[in-house]
C-alpha positions, 0 to 999 in steps of 0.5 A: 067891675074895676070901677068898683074894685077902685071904689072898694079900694078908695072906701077901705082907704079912706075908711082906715083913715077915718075909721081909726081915730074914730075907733081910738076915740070911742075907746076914750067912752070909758075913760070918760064914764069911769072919770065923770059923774053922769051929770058931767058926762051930760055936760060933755055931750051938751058941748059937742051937739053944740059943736055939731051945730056949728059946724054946719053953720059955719062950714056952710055945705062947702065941703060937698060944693068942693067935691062937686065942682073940683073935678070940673073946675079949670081953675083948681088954685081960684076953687081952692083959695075961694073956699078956703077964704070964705070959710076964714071969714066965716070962721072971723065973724063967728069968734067975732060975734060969739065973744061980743055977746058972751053972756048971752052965749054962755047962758044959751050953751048952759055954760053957766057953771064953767064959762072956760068951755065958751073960750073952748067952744070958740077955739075948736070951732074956728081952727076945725073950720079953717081946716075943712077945704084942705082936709077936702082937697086931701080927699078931692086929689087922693092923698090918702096917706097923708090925709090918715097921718094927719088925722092919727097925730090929732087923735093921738094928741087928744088920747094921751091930754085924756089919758094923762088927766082923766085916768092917770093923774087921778089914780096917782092922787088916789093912790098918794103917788106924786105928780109934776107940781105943773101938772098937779096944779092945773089938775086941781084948778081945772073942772075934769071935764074941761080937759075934754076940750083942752085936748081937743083944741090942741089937736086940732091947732096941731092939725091945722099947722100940719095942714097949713103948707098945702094950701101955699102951693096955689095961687091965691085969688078970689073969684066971685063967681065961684063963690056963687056956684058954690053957695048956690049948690051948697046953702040946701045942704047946709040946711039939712046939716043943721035939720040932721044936727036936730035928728041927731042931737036934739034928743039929748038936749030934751031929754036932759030938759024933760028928763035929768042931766042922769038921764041924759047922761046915761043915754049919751053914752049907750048912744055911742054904741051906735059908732059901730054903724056909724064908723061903717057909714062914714068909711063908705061916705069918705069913699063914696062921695068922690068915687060918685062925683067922679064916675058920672058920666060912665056909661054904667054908673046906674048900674054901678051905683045899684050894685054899691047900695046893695052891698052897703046894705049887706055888710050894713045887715051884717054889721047890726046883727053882730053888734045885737047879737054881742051887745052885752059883752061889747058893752063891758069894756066900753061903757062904765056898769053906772050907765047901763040903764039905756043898753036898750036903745041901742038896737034900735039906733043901730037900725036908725043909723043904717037907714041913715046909711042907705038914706046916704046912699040914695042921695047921690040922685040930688048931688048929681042933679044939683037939686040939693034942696031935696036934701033939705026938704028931706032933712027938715021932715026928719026933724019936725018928726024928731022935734014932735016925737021927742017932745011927746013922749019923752015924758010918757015912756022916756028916753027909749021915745028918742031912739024911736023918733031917730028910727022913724025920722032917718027912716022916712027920709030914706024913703022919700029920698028912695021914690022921689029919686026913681023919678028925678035920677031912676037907678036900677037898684035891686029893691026885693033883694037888697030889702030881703036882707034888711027884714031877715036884719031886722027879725034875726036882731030882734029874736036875739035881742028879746028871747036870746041876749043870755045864748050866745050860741043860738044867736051865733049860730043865727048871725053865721045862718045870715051870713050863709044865706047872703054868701049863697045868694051873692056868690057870683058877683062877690067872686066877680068883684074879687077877680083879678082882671 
């Protein structure tokens, strides 16, 4: 049990260190819906599923190379500095490219109407791209603290650039109180939204100073042959970065195509509801994916690795049902009223991202194998459904189309990851268990949801007989875990 005491820890740690800033800025989602038009909130979320794409892109898989092979890797000072400076080169040859064909860009990114958010684009893109290999080795040497302030003094940057220019200048003007001439001017002669992104890039150049001096440590050089190890293991998982980029963003895109930019709007913003899940995901990932690498090769790492998923899927369960069983009130201080109107895909996201989550989870069998090209193979069957889904019914039944294509994509990925894995890395995972849990999950949401969203004590009293049921069931392994040695 002390391997996972150390992976529980590692997870809490890592996941405050993520968690919180990720917390801080879903909180903006209000700022944001009270202080654009639904058209401008598209345009928001048109920049960063842009962004996401990039990303992968220019990151290239590297992040999860460097995990696989710090851990092994003699020479640690030739990894990190191979990395750091084949992402610098990346991070070159894209502002590179990206501003000797500007016009296309800007038509391509529908930047037309406000041309600044390319310059924007360019800025955030490559200073969070020189920042990812010392952000991993934060992670890879278990620097948690570090890694968490540096993560808050970027989101307290970015909150207070939003606050200043989107709720508390407006309502000074509104209200003919005076502002800083400085600050006035700059207001008036800058599209709102665009301080989105200003924020952004100013947290992110602070980031990167702060980040800057761990790197002078090592010894720099540039070995080839790491370099090809690394592209070797990381080029299929950064095709299934952009195939998940499509499951994740492209809907938006259709939508705002096939549909309105309203509509696009609307459905942005209820999606990020979903954060809930995701924040939980991405806590276990940051704890996961080190933890994984590194107890390979203990004798009981398959047993080891079953116990995770089934507690991922418990708290998992228990994490979907509260957030359907509150949906309604939590959407009040988050969301503005206007955007309302898509409250309804939430559920089903919310499922969509768990499956995404346990999808994850099984992953670990091609990451140790180094067959990563499952990775995409899984991925890029994610996206011809999503791609299909979407583009067949977004014009018959609407947005709701998108939230059901994400559902069935992440959830026959997971599937196919599940049993092409059983023969590849076969791991004792406890299926009849762990899926007994994620049906009760399935109908306790689904009964409030459609018969109770306005009785709160019976669905209440619905997510606390879950709870029992799993406390029953699970008694002795949690008080295990909990047990001093």
């Amino acid at each position: 049990m002390s391997a996972l005491k150390r992976f529980f820890k590692d997870t809490i740690i890592y996941g405050i260190a993520a968690v919180l800033p990720r917390v801080i800025n879903f909180l903006l989602v209000k700022v944001h819906t009270d202080a654009l038009p639904k058209s401008n909130y598209a345009e928001n979320a048109n920049f960063y599923i842009w962004a996401a794409l990039f990303s992968v892109l220019l990151t290239f898989g590297f992040e999860t190379a460097f995990f696989r092979f710090y851990k092994d890797e003699k020479q640690k000072d030739a990894l990190v500095s191979t990395s750091f400076i084949s992402l610098c080169i990346s991070a070159i040859i894209f502002v590179i490219a990206i501003f000797t064909f500007a016009d296309f860009f800007i038509e391509f990114f529908d930047f037309k109407t406000n041309p600044l958010q390319l310059k924007l684009f360019i800025g955030i893109m490559a200073i969070d791209t020189l920042a990812v290999i010392p952000f991993a080795f934060l992670r890879a040497s278990n620097k948690p603290i570090k890694y968490a302030t540096i993560k808050l003094i970027n989101v307290a940057i970015i909150v207070t650039i939003n606050l200043i220019f989107l709720k508390f200048i407006p309502q000074f003007l509104s209200e003919g109180k005076e502002v800083p001439s400085i600050l006035k001017n700059l207001f008036e002669n800058t599209y709102i939204v665009n301080f989105i992104f200003i924020a952004n890039i100013i947290g992110s150049i602070v980031s990167l100073l702060i980040l800057l001096p761990i790197l002078f440590r090592f010894k720099w050089s540039f070995d080839t042959s790491i370099l090809k190890k690394m592209i070797n293991y990381s080029w299929p998982i950064a095709v299934a970065g952009v195939a998940y980029v499509i499951n994740e963003n492209l809907d938006k895109i259709l939508i705002g195509r096939l549909l309105d930019k309203n509509a696009m709007g609307v459905y942005a913003a209820c999606y990020k509801l979903a954060i809930f899940m995701n924040l939980y995901i991405m806590a276990f990932r940051l704890g996961a994916e080190p933890f994984f690498f590194n107890h390979s090769t203990n004798k009981n790492a398959k047993e080891t690795y079953a116990t995770i998923l089934n507690y991922f899927i418990i708290i998992g369960a228990l994490v979907f049902v509260g957030i359907v069983v509150f949906i309604d009130i939590l959407k009040v201080p988050f969301i503005n009223k206007n955007y309302w109107d898509a409250i309804i895909i939430v559920p089903v996201v919310l499922l969509a991202n768990l499956f995404l989550g346990i999808y994850h989870n099984l992953a670990i069998w091609y990451k140790l194998t180094d067959k990563t090209r499952f990775a995409m193979y899984f991925s890029i069957i994610g996206a011809i459904i999503t791609i299909i889904f979407n583009i067949v019914f977004i014009p018959k039944i609407g947005f709701m189309a998108s939230a059901w294509a994400t559902l069935f994509a992440y959830g026959i990925m997971m599937l196919l990851s599940y049993f092409i894995g059983k023969k590849h890395y076969p791991v004792p995972y406890n299926i009849k268990r762990s899926g007994s849990y994620l049906i009760v999950s399935i109908i306790i949401s689904y009964i409030s949801f459609n018969f109770f969203r306005e009785n709160y004590w019976v669905s209440f009293g619905l997510l606390l007989l879950f709870f029992a049921l799993i406390f029953y069931n699970e008694k002795k392994e949690i008080l295990k875990i909990l047990k001093r040695n």
